[in-house]
PyMOL Python script that loads the backbone (N, CA, C, O; Angstrom):
from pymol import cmd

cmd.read_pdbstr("""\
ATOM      1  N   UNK A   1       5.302  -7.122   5.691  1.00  0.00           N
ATOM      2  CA  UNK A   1       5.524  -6.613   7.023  1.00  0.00           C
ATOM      3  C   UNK A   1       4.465  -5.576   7.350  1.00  0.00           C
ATOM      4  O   UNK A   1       4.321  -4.412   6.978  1.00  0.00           O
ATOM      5  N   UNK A   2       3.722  -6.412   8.217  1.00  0.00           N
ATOM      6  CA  UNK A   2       2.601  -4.874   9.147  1.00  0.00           C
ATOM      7  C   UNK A   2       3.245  -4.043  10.118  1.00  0.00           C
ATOM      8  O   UNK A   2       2.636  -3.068  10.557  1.00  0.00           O
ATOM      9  N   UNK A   3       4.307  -4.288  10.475  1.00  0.00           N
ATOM     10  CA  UNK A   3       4.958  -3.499  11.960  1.00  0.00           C
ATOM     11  C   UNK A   3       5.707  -2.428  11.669  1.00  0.00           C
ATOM     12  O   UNK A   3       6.852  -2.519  11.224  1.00  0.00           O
ATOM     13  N   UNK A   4       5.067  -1.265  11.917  1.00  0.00           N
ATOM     14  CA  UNK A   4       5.267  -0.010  11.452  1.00  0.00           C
ATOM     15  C   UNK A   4       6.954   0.611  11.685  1.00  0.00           C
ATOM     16  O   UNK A   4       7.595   1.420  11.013  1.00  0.00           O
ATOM     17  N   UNK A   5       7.221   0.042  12.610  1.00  0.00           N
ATOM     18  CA  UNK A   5       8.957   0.056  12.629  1.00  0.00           C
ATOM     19  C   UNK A   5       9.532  -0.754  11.786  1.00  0.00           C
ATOM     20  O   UNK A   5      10.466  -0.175  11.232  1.00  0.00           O
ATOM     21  N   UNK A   6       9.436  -1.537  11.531  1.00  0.00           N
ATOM     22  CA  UNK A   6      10.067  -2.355  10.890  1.00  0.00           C
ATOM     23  C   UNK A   6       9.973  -1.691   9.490  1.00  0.00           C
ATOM     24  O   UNK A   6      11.051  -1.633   8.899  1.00  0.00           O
ATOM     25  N   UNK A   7       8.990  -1.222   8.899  1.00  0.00           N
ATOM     26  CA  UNK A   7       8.360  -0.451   7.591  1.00  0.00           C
ATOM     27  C   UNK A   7       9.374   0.782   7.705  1.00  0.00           C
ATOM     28  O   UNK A   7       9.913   1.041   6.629  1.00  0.00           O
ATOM     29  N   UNK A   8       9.705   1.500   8.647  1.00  0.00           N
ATOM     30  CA  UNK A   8      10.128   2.474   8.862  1.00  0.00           C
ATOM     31  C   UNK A   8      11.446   2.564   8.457  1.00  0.00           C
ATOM     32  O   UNK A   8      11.786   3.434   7.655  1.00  0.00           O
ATOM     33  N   UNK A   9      12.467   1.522   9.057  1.00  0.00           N
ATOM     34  CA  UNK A   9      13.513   1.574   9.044  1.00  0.00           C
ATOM     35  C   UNK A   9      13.951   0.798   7.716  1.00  0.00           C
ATOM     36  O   UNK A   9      15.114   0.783   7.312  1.00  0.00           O
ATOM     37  N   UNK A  10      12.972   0.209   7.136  1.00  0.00           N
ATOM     38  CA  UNK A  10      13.421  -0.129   5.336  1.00  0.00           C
ATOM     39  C   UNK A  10      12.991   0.987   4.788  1.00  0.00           C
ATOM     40  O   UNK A  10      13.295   0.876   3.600  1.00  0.00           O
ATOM     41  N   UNK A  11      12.300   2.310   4.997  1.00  0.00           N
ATOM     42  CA  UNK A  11      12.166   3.193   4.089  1.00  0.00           C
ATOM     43  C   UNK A  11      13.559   3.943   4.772  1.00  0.00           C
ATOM     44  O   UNK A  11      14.069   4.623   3.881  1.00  0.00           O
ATOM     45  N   UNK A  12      14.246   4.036   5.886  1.00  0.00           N
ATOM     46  CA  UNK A  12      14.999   4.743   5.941  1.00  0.00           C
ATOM     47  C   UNK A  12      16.449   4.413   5.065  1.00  0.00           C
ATOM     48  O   UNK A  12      17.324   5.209   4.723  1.00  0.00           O
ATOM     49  N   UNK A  13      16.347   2.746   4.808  1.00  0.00           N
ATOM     50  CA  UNK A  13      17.771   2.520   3.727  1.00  0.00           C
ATOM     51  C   UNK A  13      17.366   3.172   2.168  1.00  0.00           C
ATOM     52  O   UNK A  13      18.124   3.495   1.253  1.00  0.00           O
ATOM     53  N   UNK A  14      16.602   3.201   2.210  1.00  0.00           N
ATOM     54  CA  UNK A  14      15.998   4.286   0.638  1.00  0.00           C
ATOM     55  C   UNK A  14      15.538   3.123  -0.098  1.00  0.00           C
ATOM     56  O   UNK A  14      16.198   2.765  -1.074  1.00  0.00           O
ATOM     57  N   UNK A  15      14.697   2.609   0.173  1.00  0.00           N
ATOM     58  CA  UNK A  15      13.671   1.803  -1.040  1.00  0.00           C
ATOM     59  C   UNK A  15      13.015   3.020  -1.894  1.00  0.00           C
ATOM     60  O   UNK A  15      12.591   4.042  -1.354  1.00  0.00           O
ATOM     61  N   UNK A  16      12.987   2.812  -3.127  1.00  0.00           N
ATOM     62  CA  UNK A  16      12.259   4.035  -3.531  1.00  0.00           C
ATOM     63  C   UNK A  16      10.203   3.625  -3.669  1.00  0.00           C
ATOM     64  O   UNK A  16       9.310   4.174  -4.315  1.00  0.00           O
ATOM     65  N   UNK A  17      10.205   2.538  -2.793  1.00  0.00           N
ATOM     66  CA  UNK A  17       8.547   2.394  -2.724  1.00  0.00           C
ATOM     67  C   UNK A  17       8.286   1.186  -1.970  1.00  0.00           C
ATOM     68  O   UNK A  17       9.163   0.415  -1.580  1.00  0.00           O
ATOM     69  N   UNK A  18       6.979   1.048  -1.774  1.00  0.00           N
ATOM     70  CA  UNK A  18       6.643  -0.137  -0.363  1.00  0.00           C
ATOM     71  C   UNK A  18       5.515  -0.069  -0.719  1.00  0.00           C
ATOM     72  O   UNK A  18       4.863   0.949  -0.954  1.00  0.00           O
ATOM     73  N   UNK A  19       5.002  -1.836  -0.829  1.00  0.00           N
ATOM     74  CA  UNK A  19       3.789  -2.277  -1.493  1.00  0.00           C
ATOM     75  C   UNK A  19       2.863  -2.942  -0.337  1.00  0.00           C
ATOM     76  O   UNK A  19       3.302  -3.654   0.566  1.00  0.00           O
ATOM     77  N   UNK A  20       1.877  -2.682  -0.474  1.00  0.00           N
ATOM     78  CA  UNK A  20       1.019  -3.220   0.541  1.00  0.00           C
ATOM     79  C   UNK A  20       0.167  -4.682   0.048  1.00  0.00           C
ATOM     80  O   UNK A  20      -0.893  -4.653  -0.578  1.00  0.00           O
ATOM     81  N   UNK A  21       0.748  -5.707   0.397  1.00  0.00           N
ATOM     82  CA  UNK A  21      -0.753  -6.428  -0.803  1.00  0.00           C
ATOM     83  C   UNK A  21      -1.145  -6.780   0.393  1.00  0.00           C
ATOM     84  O   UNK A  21      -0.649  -6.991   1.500  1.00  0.00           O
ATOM     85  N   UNK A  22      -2.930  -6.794  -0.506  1.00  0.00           N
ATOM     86  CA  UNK A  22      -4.239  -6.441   0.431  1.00  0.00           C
ATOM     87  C   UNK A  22      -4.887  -7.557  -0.711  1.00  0.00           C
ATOM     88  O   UNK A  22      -6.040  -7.798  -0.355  1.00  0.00           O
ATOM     89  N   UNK A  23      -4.538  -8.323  -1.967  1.00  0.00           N
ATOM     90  CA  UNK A  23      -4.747  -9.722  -1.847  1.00  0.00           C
ATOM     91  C   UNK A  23      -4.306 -10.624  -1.856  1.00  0.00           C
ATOM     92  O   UNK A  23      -4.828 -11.569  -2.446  1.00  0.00           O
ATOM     93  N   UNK A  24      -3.448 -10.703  -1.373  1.00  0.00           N
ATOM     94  CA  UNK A  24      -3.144 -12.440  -0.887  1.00  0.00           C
ATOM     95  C   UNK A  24      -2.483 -12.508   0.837  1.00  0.00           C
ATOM     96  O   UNK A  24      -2.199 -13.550   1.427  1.00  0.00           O
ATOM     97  N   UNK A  25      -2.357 -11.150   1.371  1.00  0.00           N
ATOM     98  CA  UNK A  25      -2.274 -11.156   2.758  1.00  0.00           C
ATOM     99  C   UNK A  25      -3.581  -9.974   3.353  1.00  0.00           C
ATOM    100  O   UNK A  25      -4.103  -8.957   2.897  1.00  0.00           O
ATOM    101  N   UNK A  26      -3.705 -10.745   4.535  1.00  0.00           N
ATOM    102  CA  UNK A  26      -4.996  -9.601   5.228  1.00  0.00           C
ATOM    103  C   UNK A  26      -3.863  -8.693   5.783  1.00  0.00           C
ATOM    104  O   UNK A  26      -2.697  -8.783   6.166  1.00  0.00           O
ATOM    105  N   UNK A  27      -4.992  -7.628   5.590  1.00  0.00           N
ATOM    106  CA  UNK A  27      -4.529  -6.464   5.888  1.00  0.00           C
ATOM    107  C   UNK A  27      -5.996  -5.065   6.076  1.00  0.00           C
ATOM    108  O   UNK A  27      -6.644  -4.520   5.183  1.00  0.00           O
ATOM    109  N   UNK A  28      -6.053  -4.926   7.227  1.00  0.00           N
ATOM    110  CA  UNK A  28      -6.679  -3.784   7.541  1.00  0.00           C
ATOM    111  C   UNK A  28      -6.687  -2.863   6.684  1.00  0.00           C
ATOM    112  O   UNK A  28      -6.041  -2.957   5.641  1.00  0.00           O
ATOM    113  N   UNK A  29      -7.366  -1.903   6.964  1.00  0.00           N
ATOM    114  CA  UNK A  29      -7.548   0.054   6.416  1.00  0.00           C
ATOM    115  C   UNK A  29      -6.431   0.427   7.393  1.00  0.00           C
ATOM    116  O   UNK A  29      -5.453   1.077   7.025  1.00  0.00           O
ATOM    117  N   UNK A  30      -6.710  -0.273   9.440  1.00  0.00           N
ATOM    118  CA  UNK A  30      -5.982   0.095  10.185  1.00  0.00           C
ATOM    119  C   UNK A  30      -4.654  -0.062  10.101  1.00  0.00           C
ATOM    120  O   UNK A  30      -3.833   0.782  10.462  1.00  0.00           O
ATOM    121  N   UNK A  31      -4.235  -1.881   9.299  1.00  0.00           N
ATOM    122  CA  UNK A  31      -2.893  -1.537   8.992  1.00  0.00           C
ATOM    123  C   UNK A  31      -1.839  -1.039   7.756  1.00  0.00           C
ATOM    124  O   UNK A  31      -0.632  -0.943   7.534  1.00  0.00           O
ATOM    125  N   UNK A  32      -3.197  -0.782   7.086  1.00  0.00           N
ATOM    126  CA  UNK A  32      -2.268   0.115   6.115  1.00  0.00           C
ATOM    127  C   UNK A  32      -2.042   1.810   6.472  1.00  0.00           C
ATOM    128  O   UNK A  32      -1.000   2.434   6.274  1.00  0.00           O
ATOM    129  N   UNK A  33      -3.093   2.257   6.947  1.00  0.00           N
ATOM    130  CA  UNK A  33      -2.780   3.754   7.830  1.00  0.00           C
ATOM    131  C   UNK A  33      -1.592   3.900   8.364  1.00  0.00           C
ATOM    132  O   UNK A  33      -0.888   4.889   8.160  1.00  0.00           O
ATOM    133  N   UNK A  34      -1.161   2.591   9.344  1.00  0.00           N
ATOM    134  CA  UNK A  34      -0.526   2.383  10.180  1.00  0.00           C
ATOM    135  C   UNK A  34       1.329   2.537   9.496  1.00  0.00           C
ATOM    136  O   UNK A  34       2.302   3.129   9.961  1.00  0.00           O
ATOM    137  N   UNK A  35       1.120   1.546   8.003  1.00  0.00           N
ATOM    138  CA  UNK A  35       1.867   1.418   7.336  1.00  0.00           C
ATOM    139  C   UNK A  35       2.429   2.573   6.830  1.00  0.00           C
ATOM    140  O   UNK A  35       3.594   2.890   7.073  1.00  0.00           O
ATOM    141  N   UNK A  36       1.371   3.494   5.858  1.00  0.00           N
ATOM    142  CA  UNK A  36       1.721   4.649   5.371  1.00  0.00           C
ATOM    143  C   UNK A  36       2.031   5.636   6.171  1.00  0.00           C
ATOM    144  O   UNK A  36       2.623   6.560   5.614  1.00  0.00           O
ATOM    145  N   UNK A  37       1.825   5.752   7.317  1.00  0.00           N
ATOM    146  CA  UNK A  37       2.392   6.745   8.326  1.00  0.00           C
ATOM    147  C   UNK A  37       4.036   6.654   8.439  1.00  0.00           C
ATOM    148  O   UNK A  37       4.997   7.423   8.469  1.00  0.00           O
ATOM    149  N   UNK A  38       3.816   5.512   8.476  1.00  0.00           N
ATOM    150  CA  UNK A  38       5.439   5.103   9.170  1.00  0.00           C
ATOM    151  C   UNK A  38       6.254   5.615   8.003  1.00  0.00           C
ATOM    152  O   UNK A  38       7.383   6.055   8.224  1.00  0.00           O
ATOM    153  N   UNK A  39       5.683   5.585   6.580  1.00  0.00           N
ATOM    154  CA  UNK A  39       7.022   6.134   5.667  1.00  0.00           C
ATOM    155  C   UNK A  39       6.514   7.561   5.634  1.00  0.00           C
ATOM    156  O   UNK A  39       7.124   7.898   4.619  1.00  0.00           O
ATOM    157  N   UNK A  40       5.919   8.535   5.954  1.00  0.00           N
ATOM    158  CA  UNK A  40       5.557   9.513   5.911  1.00  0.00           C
ATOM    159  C   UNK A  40       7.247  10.518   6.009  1.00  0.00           C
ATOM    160  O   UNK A  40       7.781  10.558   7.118  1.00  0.00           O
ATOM    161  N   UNK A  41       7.678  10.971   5.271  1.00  0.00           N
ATOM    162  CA  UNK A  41       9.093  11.912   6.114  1.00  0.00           C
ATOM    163  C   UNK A  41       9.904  11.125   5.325  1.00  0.00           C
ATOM    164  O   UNK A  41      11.078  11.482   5.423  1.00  0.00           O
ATOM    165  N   UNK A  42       9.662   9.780   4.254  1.00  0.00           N
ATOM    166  CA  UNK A  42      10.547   9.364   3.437  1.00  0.00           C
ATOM    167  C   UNK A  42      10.283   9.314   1.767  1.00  0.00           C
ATOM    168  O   UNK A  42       9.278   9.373   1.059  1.00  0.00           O
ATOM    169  N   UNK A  43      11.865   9.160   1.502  1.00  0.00           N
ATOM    170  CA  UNK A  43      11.523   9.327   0.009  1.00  0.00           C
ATOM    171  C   UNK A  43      10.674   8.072  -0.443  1.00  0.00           C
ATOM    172  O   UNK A  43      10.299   8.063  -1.615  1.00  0.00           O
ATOM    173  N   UNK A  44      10.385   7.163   0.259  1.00  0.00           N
ATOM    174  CA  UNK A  44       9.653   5.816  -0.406  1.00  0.00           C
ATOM    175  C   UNK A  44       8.025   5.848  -0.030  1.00  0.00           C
ATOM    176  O   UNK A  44       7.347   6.073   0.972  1.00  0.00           O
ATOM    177  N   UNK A  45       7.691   5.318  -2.101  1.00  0.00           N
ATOM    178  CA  UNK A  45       6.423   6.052  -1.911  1.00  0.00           C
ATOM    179  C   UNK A  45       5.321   4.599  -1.771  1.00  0.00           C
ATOM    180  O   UNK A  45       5.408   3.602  -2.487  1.00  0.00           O
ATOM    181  N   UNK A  46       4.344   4.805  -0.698  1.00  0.00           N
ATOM    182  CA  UNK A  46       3.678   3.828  -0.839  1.00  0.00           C
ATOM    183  C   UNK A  46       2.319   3.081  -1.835  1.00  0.00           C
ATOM    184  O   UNK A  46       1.126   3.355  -1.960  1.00  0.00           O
ATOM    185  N   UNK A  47       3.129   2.142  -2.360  1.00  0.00           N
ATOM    186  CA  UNK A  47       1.464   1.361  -3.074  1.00  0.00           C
ATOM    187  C   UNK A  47       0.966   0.408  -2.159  1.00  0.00           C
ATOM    188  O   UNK A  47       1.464  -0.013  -1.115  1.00  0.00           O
ATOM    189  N   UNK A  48      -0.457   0.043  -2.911  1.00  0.00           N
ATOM    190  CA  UNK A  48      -1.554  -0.767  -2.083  1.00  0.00           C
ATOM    191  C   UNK A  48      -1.818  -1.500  -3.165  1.00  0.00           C
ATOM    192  O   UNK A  48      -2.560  -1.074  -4.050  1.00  0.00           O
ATOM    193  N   UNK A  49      -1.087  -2.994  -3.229  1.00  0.00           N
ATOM    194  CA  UNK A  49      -1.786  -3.931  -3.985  1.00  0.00           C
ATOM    195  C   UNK A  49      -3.147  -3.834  -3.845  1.00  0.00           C
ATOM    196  O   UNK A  49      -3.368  -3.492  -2.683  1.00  0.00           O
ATOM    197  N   UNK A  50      -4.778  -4.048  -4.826  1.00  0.00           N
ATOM    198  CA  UNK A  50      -5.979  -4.024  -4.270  1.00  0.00           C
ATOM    199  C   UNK A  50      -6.134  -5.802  -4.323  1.00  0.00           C
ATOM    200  O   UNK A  50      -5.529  -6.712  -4.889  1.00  0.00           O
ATOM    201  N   UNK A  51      -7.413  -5.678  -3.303  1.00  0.00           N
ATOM    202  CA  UNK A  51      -7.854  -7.313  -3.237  1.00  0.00           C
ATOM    203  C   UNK A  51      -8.629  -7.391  -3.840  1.00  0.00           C
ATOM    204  O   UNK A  51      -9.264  -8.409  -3.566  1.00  0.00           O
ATOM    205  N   UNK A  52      -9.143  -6.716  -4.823  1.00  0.00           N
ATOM    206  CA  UNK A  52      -9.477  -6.969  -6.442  1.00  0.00           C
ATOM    207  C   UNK A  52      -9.759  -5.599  -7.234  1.00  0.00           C
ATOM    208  O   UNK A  52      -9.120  -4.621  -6.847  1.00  0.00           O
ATOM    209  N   UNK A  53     -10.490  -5.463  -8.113  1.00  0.00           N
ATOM    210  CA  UNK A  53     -10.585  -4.161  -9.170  1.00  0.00           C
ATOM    211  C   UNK A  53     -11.838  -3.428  -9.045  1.00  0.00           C
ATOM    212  O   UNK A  53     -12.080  -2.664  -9.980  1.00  0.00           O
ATOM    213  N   UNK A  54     -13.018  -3.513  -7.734  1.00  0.00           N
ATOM    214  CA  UNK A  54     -13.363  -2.876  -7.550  1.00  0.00           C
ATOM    215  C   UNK A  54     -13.304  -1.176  -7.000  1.00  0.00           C
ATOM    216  O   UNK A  54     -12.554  -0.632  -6.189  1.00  0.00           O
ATOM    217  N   UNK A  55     -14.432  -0.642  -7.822  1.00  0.00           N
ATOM    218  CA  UNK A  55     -14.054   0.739  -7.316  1.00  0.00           C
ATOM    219  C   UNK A  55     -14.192   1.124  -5.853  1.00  0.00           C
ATOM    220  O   UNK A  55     -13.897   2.268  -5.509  1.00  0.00           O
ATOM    221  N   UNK A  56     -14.508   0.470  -5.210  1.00  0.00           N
ATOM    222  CA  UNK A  56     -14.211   0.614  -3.570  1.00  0.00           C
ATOM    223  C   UNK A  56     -12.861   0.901  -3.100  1.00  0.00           C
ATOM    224  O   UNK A  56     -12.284   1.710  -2.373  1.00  0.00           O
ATOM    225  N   UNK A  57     -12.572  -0.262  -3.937  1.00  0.00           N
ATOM    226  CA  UNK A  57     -10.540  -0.603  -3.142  1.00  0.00           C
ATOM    227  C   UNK A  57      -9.948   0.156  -3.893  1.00  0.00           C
ATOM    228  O   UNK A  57      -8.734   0.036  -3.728  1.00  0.00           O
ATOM    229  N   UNK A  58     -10.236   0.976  -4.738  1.00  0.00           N
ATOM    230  CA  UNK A  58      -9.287   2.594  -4.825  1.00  0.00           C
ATOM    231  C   UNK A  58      -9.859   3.814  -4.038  1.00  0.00           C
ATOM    232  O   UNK A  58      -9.310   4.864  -3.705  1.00  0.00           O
ATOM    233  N   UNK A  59     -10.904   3.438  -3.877  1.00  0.00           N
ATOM    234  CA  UNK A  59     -11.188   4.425  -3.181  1.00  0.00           C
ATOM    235  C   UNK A  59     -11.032   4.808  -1.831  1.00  0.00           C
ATOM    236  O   UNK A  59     -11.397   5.881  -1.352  1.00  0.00           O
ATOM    237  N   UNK A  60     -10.195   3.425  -0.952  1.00  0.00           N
ATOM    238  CA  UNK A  60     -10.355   3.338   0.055  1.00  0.00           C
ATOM    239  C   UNK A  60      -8.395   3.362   0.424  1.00  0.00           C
ATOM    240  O   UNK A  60      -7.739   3.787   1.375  1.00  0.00           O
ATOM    241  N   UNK A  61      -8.073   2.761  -0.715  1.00  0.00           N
ATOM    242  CA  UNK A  61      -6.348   2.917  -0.256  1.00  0.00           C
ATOM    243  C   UNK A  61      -5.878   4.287  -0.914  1.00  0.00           C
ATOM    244  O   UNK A  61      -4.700   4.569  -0.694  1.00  0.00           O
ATOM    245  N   UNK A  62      -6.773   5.388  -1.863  1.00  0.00           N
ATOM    246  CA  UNK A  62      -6.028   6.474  -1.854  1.00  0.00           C
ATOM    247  C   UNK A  62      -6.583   7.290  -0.858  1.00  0.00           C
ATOM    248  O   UNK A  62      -5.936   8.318  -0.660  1.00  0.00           O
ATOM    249  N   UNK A  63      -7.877   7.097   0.025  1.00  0.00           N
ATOM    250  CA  UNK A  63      -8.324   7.765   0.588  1.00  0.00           C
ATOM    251  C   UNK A  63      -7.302   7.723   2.230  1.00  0.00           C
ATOM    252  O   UNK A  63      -7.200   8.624   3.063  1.00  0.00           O
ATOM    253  N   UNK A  64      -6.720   6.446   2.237  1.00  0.00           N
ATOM    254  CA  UNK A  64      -6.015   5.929   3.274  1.00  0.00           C
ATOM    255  C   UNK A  64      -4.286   6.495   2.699  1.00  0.00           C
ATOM    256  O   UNK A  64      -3.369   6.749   3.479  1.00  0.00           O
ATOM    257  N   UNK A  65      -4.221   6.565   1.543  1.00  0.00           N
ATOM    258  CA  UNK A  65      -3.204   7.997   1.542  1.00  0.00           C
ATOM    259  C   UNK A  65      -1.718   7.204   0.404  1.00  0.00           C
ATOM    260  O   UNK A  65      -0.552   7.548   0.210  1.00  0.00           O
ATOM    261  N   UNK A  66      -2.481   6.176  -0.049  1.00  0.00           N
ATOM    262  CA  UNK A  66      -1.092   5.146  -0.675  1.00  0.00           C
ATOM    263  C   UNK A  66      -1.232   6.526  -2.065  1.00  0.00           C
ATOM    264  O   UNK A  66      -2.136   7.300  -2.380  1.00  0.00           O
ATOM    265  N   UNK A  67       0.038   6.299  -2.538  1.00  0.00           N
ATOM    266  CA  UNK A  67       0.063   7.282  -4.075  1.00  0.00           C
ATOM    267  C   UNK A  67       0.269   6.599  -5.218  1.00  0.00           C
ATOM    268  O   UNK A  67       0.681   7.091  -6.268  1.00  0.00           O
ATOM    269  N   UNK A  68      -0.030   5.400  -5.016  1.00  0.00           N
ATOM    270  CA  UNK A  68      -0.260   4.319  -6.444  1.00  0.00           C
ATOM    271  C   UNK A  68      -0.867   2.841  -5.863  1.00  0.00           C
ATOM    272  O   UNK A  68      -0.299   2.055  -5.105  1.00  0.00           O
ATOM    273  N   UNK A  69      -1.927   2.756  -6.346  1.00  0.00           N
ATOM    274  CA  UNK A  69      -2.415   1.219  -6.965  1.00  0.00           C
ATOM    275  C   UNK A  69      -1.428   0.050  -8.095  1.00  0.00           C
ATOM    276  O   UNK A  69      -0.734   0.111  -9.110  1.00  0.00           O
ATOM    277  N   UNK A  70      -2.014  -1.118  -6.954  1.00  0.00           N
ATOM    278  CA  UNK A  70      -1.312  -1.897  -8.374  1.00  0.00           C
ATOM    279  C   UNK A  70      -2.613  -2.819  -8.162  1.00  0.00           C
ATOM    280  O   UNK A  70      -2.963  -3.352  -7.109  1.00  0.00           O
ATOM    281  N   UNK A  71      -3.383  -2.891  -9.693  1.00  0.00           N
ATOM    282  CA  UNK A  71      -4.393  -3.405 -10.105  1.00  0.00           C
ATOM    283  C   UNK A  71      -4.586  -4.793 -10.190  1.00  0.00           C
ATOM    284  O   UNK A  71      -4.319  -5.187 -11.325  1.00  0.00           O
ATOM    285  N   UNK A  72      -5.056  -5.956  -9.200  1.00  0.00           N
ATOM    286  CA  UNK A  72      -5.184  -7.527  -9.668  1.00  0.00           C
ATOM    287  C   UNK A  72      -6.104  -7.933 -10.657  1.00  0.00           C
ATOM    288  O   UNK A  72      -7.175  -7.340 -10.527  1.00  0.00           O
ATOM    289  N   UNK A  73      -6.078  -8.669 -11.529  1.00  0.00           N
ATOM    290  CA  UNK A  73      -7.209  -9.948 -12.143  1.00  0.00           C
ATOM    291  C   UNK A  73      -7.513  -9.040 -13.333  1.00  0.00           C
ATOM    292  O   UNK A  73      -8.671  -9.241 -13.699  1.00  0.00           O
ATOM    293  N   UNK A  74      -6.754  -7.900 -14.241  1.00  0.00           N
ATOM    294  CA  UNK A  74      -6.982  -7.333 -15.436  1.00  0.00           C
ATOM    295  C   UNK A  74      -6.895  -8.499 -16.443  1.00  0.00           C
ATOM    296  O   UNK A  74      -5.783  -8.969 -16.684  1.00  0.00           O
ATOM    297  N   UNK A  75      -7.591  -8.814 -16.825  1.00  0.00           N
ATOM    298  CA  UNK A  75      -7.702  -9.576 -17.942  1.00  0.00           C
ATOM    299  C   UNK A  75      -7.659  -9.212 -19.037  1.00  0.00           C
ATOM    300  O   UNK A  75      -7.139 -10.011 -19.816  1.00  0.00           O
ATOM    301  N   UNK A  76      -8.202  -7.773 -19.669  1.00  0.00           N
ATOM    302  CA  UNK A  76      -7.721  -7.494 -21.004  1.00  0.00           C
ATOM    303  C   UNK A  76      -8.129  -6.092 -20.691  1.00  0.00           C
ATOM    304  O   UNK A  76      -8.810  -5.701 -19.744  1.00  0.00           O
ATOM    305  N   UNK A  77      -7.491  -5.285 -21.834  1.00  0.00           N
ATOM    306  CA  UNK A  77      -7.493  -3.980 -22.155  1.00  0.00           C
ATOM    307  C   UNK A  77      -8.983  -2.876 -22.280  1.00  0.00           C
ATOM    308  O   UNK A  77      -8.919  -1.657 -22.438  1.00  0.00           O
ATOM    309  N   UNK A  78      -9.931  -3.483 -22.191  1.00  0.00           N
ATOM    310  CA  UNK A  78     -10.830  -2.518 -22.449  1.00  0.00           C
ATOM    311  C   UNK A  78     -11.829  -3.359 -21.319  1.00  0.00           C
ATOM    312  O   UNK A  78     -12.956  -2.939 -21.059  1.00  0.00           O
TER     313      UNK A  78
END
""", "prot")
cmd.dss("prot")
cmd.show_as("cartoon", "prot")
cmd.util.cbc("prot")
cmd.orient("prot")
């Protein structure tokens, strides 16, 4: 869900978090801003699936304000 009400009023039943995936659905910078605003004032904290493991796409969804990554295409530990 991109529609910032709609985001809103599932953080208001108390999800304790709301995931953005940014790979396998498009999704703006604009609509994740859009997204993380809307839970702003709730206990649910937002992640940003990345659309892959470059250091860009952390840099760009914590800069856009999500408070956890969830990392795609890790293939092994080191």
């Amino acid at each position: 869900m991109r529609d910032p009400f709609a985001v809103e009023a599932m953080a208001a039943v108390g999800f304790d978090w709301w995931a953005v995936d940014t790979e396998h659905a498009p999704a703006t910078s604009h609509d994740i801003f859009r997204i993380i605003s809307a839970l702003e004032g709730s206990k649910t904290v937002p992640l940003i699936r990345l659309m892959n493991n470059e250091p860009t796409c952390f840099k760009v969804a914590l800069d856009l304000g999500a408070q956890g990554v969830i990392v795609p295409m890790i293939e092994n530990r080191g």
